[in-house]
N, CA, C and O atoms as a GROMACS GRO file, in nm:
protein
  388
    1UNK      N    1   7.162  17.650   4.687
    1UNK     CA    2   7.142  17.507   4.669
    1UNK      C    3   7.271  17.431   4.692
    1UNK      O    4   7.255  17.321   4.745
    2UNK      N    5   7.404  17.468   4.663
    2UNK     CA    6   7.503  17.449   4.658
    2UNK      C    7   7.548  17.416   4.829
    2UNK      O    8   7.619  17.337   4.892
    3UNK      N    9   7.475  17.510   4.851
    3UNK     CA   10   7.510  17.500   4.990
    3UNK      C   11   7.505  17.434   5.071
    3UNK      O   12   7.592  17.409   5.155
    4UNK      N   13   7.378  17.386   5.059
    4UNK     CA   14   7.295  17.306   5.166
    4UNK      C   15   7.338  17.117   5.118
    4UNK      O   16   7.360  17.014   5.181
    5UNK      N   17   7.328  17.165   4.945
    5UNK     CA   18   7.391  17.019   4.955
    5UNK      C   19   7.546  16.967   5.002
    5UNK      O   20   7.583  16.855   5.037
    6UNK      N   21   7.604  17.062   4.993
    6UNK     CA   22   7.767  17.064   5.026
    6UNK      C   23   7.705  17.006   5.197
    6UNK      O   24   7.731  16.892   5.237
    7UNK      N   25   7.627  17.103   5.278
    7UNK     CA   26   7.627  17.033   5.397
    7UNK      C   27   7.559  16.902   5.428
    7UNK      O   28   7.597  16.843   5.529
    8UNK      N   29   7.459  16.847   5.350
    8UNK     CA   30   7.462  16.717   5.368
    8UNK      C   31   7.581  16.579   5.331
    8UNK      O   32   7.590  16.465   5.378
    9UNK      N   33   7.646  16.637   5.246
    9UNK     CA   34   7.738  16.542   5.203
    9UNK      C   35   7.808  16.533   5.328
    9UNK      O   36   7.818  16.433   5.399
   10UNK      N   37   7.881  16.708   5.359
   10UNK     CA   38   7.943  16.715   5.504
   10UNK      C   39   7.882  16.623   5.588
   10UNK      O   40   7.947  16.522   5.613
   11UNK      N   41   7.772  16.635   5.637
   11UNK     CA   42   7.707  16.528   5.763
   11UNK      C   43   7.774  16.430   5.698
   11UNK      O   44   7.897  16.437   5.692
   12UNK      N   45   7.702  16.318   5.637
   12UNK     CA   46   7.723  16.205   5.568
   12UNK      C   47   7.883  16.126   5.576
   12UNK      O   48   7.911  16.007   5.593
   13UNK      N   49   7.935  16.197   5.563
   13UNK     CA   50   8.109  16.209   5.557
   13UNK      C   51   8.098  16.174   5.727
   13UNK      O   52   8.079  16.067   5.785
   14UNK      N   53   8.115  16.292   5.771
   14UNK     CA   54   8.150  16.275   5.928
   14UNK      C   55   8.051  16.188   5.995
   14UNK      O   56   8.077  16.138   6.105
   15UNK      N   57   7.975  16.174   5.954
   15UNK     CA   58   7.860  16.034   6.004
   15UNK      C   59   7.921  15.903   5.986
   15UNK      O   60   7.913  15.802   6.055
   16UNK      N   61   7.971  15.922   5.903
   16UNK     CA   62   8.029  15.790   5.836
   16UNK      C   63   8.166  15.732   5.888
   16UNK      O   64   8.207  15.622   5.924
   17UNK      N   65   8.214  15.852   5.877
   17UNK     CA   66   8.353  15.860   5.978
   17UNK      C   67   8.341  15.842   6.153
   17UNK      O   68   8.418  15.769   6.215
   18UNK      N   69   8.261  15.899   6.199
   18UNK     CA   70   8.236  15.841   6.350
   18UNK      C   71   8.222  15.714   6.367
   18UNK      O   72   8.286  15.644   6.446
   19UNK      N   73   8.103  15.668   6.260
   19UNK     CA   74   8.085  15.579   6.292
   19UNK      C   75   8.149  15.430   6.274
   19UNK      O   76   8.119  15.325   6.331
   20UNK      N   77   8.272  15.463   6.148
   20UNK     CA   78   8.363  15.347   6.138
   20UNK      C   79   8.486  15.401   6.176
   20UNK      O   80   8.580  15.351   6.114
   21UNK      N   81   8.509  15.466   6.238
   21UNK     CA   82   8.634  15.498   6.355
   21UNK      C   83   8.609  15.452   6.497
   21UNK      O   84   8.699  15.434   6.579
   22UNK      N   85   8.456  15.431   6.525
   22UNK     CA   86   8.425  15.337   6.653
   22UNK      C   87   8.484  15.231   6.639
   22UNK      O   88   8.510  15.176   6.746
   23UNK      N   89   8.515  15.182   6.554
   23UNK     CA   90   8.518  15.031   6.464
   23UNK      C   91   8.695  14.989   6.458
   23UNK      O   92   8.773  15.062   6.398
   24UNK      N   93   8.741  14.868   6.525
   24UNK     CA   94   8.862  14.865   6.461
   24UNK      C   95   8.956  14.916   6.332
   24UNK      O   96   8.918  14.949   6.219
   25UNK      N   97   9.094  14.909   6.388
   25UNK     CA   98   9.174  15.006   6.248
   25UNK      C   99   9.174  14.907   6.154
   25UNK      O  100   9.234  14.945   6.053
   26UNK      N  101   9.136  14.806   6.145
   26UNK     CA  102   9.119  14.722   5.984
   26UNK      C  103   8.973  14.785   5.900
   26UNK      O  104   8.943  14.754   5.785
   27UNK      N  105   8.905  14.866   5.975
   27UNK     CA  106   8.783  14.870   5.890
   27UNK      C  107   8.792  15.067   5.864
   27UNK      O  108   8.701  15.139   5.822
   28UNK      N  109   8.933  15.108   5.908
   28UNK     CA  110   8.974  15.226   5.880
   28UNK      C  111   8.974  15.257   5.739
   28UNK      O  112   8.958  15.375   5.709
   29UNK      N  113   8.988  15.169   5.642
   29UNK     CA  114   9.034  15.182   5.506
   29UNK      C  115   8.918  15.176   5.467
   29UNK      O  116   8.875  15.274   5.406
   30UNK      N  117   8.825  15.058   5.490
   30UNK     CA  118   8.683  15.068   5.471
   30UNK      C  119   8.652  15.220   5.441
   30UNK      O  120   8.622  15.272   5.334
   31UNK      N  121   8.666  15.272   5.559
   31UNK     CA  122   8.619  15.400   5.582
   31UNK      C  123   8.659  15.522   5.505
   31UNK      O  124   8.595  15.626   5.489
   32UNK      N  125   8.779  15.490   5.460
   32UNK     CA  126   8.844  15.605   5.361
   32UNK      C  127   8.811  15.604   5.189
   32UNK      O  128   8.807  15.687   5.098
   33UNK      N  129   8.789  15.428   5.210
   33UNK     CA  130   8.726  15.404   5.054
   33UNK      C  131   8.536  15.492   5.095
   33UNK      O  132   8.455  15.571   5.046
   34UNK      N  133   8.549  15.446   5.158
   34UNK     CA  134   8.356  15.538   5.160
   34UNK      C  135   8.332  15.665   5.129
   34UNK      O  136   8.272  15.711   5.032
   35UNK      N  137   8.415  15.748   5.270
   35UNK     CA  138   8.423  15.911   5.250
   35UNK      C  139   8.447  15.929   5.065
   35UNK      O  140   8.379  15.998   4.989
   36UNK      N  141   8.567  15.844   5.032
   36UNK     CA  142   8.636  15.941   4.902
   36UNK      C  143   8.539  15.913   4.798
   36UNK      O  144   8.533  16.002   4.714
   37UNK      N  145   8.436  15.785   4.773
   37UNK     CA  146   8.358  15.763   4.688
   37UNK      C  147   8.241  15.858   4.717
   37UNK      O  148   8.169  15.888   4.622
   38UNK      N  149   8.215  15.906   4.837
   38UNK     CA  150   8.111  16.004   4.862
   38UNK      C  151   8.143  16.130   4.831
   38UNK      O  152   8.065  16.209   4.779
   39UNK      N  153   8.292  16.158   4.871
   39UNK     CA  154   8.323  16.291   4.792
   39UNK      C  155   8.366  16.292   4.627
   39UNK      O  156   8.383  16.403   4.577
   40UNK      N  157   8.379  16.197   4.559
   40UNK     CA  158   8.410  16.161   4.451
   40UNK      C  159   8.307  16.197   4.347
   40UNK      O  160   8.325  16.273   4.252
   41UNK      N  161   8.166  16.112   4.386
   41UNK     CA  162   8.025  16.111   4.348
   41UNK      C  163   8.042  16.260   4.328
   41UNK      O  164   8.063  16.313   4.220
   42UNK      N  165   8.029  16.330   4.459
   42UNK     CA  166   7.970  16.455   4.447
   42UNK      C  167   8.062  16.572   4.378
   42UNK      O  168   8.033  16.686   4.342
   43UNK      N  169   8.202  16.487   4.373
   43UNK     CA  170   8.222  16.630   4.337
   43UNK      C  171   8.240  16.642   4.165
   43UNK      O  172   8.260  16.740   4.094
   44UNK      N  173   8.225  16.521   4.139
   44UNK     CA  174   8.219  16.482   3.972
   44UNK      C  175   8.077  16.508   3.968
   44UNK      O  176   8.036  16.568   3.869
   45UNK      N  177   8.017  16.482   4.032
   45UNK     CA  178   7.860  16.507   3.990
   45UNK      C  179   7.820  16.675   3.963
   45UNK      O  180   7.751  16.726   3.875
   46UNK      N  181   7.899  16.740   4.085
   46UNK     CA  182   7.851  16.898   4.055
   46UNK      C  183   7.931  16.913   3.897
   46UNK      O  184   7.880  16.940   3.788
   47UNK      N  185   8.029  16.893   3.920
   47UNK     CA  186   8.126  16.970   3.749
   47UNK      C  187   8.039  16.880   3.640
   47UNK      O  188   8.051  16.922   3.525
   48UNK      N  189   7.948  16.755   3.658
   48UNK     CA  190   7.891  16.731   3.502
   48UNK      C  191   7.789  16.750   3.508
   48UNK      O  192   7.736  16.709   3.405
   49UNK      N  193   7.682  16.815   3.610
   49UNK     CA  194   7.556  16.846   3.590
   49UNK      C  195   7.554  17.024   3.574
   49UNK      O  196   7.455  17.092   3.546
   50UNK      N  197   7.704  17.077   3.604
   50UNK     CA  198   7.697  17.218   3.635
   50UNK      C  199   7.636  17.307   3.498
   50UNK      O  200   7.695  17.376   3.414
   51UNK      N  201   7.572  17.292   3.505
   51UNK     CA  202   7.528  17.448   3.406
   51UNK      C  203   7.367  17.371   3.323
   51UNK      O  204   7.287  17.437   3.257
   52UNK      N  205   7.355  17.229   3.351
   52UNK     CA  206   7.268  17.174   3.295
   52UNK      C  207   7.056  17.214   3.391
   52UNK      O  208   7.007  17.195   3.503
   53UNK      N  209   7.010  17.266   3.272
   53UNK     CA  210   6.894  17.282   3.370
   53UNK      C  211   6.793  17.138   3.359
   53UNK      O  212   6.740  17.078   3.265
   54UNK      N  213   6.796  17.124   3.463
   54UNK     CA  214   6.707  16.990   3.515
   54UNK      C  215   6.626  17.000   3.642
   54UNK      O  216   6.685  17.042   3.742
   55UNK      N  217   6.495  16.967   3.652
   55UNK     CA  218   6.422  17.003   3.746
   55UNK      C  219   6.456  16.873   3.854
   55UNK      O  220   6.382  16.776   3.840
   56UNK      N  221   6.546  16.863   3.946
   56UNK     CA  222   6.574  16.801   4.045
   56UNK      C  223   6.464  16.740   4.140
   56UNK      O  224   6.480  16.635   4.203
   57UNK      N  225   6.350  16.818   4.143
   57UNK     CA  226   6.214  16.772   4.250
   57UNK      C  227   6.158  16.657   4.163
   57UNK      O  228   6.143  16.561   4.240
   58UNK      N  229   6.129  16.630   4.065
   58UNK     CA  230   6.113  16.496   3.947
   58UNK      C  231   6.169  16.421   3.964
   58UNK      O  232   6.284  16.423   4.008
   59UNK      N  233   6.069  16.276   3.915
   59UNK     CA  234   6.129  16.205   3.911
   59UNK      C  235   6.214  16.169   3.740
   59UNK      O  236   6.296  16.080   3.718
   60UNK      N  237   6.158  16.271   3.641
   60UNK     CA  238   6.261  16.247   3.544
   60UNK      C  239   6.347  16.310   3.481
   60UNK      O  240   6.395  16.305   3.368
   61UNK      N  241   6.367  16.413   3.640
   61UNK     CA  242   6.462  16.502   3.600
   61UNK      C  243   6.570  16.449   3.701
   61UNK      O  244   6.682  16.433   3.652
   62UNK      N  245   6.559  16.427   3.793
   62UNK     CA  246   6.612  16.249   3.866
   62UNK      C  247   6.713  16.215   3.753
   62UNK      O  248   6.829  16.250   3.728
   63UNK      N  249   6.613  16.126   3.689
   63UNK     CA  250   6.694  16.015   3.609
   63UNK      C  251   6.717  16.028   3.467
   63UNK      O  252   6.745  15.940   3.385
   64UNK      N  253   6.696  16.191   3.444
   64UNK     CA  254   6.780  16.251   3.347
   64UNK      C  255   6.918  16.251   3.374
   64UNK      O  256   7.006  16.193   3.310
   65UNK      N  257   6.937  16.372   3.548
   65UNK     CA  258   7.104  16.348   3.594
   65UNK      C  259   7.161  16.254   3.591
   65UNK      O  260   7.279  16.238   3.560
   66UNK      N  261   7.028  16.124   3.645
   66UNK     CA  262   7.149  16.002   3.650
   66UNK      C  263   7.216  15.933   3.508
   66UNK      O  264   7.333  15.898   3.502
   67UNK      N  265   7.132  15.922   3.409
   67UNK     CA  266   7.175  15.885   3.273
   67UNK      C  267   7.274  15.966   3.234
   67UNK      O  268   7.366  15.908   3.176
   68UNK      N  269   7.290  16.134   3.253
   68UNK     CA  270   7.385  16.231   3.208
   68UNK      C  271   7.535  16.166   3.268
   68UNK      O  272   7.622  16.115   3.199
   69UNK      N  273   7.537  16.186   3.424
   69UNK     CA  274   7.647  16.115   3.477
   69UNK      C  275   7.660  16.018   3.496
   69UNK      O  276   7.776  16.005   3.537
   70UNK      N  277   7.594  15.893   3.494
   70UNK     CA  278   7.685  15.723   3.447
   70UNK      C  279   7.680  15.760   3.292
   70UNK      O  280   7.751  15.687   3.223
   71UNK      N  281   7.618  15.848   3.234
   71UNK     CA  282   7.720  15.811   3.084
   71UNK      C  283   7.855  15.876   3.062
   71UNK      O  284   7.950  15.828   3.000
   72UNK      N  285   7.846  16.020   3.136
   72UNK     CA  286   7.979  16.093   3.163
   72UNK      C  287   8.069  15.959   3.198
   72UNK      O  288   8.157  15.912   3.127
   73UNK      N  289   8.028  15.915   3.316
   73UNK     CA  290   8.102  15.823   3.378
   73UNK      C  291   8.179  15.680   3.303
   73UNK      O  292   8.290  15.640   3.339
   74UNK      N  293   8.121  15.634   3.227
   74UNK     CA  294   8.115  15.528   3.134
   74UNK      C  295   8.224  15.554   3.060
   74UNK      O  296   8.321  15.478   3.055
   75UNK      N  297   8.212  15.687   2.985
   75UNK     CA  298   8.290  15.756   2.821
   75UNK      C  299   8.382  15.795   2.910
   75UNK      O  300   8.462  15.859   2.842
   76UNK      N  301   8.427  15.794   3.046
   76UNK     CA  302   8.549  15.790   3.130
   76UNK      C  303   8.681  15.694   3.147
   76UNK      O  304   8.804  15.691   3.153
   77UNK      N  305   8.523  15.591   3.151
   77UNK     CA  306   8.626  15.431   3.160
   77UNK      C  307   8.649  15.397   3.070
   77UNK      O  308   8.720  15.297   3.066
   78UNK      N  309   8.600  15.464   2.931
   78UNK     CA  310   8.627  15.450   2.773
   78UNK      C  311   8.790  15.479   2.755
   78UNK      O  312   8.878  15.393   2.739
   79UNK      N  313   8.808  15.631   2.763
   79UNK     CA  314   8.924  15.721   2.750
   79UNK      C  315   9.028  15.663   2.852
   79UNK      O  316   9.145  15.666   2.814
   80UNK      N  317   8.998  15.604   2.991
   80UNK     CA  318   9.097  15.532   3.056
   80UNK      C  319   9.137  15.389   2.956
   80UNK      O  320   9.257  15.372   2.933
   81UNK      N  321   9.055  15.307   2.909
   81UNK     CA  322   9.106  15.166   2.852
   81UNK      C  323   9.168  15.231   2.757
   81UNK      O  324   9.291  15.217   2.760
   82UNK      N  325   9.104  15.331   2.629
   82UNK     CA  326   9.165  15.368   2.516
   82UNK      C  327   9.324  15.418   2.544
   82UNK      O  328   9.425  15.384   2.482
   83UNK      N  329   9.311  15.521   2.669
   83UNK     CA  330   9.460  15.546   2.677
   83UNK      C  331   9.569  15.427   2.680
   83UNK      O  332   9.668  15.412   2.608
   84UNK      N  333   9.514  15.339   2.798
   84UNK     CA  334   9.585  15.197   2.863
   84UNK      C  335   9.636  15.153   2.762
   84UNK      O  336   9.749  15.104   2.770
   85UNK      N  337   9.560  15.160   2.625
   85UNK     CA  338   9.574  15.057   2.524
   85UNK      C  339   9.715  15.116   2.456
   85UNK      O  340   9.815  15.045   2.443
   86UNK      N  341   9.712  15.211   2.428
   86UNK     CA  342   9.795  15.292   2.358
   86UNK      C  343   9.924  15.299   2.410
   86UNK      O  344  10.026  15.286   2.344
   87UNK      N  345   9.917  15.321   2.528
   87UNK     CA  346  10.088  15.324   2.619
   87UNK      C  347  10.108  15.198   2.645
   87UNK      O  348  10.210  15.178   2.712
   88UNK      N  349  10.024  15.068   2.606
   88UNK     CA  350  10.053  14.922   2.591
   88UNK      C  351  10.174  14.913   2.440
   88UNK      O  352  10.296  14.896   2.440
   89UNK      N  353  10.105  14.927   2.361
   89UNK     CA  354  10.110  14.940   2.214
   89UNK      C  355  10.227  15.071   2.205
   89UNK      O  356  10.211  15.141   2.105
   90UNK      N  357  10.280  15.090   2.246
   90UNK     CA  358  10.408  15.202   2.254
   90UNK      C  359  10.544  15.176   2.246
   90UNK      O  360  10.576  15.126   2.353
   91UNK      N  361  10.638  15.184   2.175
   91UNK     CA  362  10.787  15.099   2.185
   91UNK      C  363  10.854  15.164   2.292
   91UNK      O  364  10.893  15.280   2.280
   92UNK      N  365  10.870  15.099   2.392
   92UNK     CA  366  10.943  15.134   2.544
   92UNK      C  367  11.075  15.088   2.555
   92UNK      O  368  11.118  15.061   2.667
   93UNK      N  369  11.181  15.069   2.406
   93UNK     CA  370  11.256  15.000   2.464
   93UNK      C  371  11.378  15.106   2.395
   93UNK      O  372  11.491  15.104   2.444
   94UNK      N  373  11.350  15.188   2.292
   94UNK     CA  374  11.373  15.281   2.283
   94UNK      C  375  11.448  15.285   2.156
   94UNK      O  376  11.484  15.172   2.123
   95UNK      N  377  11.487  15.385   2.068
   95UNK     CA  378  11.567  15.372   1.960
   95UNK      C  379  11.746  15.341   1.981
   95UNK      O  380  11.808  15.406   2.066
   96UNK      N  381  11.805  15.253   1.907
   96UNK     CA  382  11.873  15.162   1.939
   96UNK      C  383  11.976  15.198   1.821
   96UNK      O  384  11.946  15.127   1.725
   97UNK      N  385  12.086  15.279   1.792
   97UNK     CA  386  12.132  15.296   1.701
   97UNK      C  387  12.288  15.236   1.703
   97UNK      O  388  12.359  15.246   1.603
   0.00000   0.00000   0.00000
């Protein structure tokens, strides 16, 4: 299974890439933000669905994964602000004797 999806992403990627490399070098970046959110998706998606059994041919085993990973995803952007907050809130100026 692993497999086959690894090769659609592959297509997808290089599909994507042909087709905005036809395209002027201003829409190059375009193109690099795309690929990496496509490899991003997937490759966070395999490590938080990995070991979880869910019947994938459903539709609410569908939108079981998807609730599992945008909430993974979410309690992500949690631990990013919580950190932010903290190395805000940090004395950076250093002990002063």
């Amino acid at each position: 299974m692993i497999g086959a999806t690894l090769l659609v992403v592959g297509i997808l990627v290089i599909a994507v890439w042909v087709i905005l490399e036809a395209k002027r070098f201003k829409h190059r970046v375009v193109g690099f933000l795309v690929i990496g959110g496509i490899l991003f998706f997937y490759v966070t998606g395999y490590f938080v669905l990995k070991g979880v059994n869910l019947d994938y041919g459903s539709i609410s085993g569908l939108v079981e994964a998807t609730k599992l990973y945008f909430g993974w995803l979410f309690s992500v952007g949690e631990n990013f602000m919580e950190i932010t907050g903290n190395v805000i809130n940090m004395d950076w100026k250093g002990n002063k004797n």
